[in-house]
N, C-alpha and C positions, 0 to 999 in steps of 0.2 A: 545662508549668506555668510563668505567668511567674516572674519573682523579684520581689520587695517593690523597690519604687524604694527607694533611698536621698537621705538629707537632702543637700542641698548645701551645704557647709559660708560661712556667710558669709561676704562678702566686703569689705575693710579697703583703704581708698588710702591710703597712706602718702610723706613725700618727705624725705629723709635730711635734717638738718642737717648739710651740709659748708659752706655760706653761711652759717648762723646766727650772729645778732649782732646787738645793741641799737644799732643807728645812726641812729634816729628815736624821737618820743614818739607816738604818734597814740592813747594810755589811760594812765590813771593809773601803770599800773604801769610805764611802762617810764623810762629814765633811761639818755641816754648816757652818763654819767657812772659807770654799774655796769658793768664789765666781767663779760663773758661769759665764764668758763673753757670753749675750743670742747672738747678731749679729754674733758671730765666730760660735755659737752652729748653728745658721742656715744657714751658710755656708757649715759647715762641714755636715750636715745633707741633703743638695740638694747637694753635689758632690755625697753621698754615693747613694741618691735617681738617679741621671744620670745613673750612674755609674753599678744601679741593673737594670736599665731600658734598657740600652745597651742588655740586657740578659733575660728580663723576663717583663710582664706586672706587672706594680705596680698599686696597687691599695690604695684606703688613708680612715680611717677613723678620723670623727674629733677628732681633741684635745677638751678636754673640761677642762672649769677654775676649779684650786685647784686639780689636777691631774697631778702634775710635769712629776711623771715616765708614764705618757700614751704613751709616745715615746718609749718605749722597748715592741715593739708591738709580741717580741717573748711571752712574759708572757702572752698572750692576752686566752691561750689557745694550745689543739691541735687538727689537725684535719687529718684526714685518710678518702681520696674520699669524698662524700656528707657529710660524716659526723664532729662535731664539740664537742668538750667537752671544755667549760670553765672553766678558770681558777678560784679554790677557796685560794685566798692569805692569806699568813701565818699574815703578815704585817694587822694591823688596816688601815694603812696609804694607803696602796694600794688596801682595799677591796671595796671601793665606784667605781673602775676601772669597775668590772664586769658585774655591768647591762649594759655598753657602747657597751662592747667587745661581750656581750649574745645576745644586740639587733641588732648587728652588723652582726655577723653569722646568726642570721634568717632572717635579710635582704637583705643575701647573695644568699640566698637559702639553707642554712647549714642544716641539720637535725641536733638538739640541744638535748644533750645527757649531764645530769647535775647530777654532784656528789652530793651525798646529806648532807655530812660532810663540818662543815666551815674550812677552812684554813686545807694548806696543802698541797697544788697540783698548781706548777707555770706552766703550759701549757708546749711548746716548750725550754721554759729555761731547764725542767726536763725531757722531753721527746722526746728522740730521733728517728724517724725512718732512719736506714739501708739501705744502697743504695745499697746493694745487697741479703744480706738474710733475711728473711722474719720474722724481730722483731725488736723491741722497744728496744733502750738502754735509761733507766730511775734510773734518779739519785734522793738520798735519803739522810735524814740526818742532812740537814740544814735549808733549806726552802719548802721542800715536805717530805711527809710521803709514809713509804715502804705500809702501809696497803691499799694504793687507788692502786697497781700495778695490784691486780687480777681482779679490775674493769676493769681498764684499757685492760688488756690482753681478758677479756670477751669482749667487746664491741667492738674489734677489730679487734678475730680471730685471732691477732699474738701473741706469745711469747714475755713479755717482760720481760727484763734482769734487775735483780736490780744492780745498782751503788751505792754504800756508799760513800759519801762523807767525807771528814776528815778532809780538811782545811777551816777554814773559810774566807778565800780568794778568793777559788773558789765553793761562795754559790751555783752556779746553776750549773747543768750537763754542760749547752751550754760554761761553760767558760775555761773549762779544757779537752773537748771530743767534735773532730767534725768529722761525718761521710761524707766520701767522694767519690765523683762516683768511680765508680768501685771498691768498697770495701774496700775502705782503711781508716782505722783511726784514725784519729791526737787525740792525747792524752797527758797531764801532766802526770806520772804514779804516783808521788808523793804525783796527790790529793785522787788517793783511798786507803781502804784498802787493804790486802794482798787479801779476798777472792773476792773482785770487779775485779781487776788483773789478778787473776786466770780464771776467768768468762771473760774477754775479749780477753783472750790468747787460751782458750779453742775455743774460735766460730772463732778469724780472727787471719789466719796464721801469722806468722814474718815476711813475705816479703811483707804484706801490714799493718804491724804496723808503723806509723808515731811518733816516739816518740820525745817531745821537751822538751827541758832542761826550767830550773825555769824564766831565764833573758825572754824566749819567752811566756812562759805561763804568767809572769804579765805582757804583753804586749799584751795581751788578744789574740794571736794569733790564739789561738781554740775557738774563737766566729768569725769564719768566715760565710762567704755568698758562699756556694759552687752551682752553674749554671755551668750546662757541667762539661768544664774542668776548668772552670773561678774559681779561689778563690780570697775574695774577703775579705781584711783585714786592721786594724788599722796598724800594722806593724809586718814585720817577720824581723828574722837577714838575714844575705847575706847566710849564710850555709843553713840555711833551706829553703831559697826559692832554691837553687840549686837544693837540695833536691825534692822539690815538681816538678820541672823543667824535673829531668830525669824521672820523673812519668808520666809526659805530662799536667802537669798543667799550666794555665798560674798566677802568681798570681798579684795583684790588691792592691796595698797602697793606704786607703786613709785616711788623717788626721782625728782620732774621740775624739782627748786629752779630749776634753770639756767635751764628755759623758761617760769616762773613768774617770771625776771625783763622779758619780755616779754609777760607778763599773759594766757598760756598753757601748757595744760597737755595730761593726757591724749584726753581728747575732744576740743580744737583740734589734735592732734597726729596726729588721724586722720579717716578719714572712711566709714563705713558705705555701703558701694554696695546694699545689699539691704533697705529701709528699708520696700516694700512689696512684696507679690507683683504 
């Protein structure tokens, strides 16, 4: 008689901050002028790494010197099943990142699928998959461009939804939209345009629209790490974790200030390799 297959545990890129540090501005948030405490950054950075491990296999690629932002391994690219597209960054500063993250996926076993345009396309910061219908929510605007979306939808087989971004607060899709099991999606509404709004209101009903007010969105709330029902965050207010609570979530604080001074957090701090079957 066989045995029941078992689940395989999802799978987490992670990249240490041993380089991290604010030595460029390239989004609001960040400021040479704030020093980075690095021993607190690497505290906060192995509770987050425990903490995804409880839930999911992590896995680490190295840091490399002169590569501060290599720790927001969400930009690293995205990837749907075997396959993997690298990220081509808008930033000078962050485009030497790419050969690390290209030879990383092929040493994954990725099949590597490369944009042929520089700049413009930050991986998982900008592309979203949907944890229950079968497409991409991909944002636009500030640090990626709408013209890579029909590659992207080509190479994919799904649909994916353009997001216009509006605030430059929340440069990347990951920081103001996070898709969450069972279909539900935590959103800023304030960072898109009217027709972004229109377009997320059309695909996922109101009684799994998660909407959060301004004080939680700059508190990076929707750059979470969602495993299972686990969400996994820098900080929520008490209402909205109630909120997530009667949904059936459990959710997860953990201190990320330090990398919140470079206008990232949990979900730039990681990257989902299992995002489709």
């Amino acid at each position: 008689m066989n045995s029941p297959a078992v689940a395989r545990a999802p799978r987490v890129l992670m990249c240490a901050p041993t380089h991290f540090q604010v030595s460029y501005e390239i989004n609001p948030w960040m400021s040479v002028a704030r020093c980075v405490d690095r021993d607190r950054a690497a505290r906060q950075w192995e509770t987050l790494r425990a903490c995804i491990a409880e839930h999911a296999e992590v896995v680490l690629i190295d840091p490399q010197p002169g590569l501060p932002d290599m720790v927001f391994t969400a930009n690293a690219g995205v990837v749907a099943g075997n396959r993997a597209v690298p990220s081509r960054f808008s930033p000078l500063q962050r485009q030497p990142e790419e050969r690390w993250f290209t030879e990383w996926f092929a040493s994954a076993g990725f099949s590597i699928h490369s944009l042929d345009q520089v700049g413009g396309f930050e991986g998982a910061g900008d592309c979203l998959a949907d944890t229950l219908l079968p497409i991409f929510w991909a944002g636009y605007g500030t640090r990626s461009r709408v013209e890579f979306h029909a590659r992207l939808q080509s190479l994919f087989g799904r649909e994916v939804v353009s997001l216009k971004l509006g605030d430059p607060r929340f440069y990347h899709l990951d920081t103001c939209l996070a898709p969450l099991q069972g279909g539900y999606l935590m959103y800023f509404p304030a960072a898109f345009d009217g027709d972004s709004l229109a377009a997320i209101h059309a695909r996922v009903p109101q009684q799994r629209r998660i909407e959060v007010d301004e004080a939680d969105a700059c508190d990076f709330v929707c750059n979470a790490v969602n495993l299972g029902n686990r969400i996994i965050v820098h900080r929520a207010s008490a209402s909205l974790q109630r909120r997530l609570t009667r949904l059936g979530f459990v959710v997860d604080t953990v201190e990320l200030g330090e990398f919140l001074k470079s206008g990232g957090s949990a979900k730039c701090l990681s990257l989902l390799l299992d995002e489709l079957p």
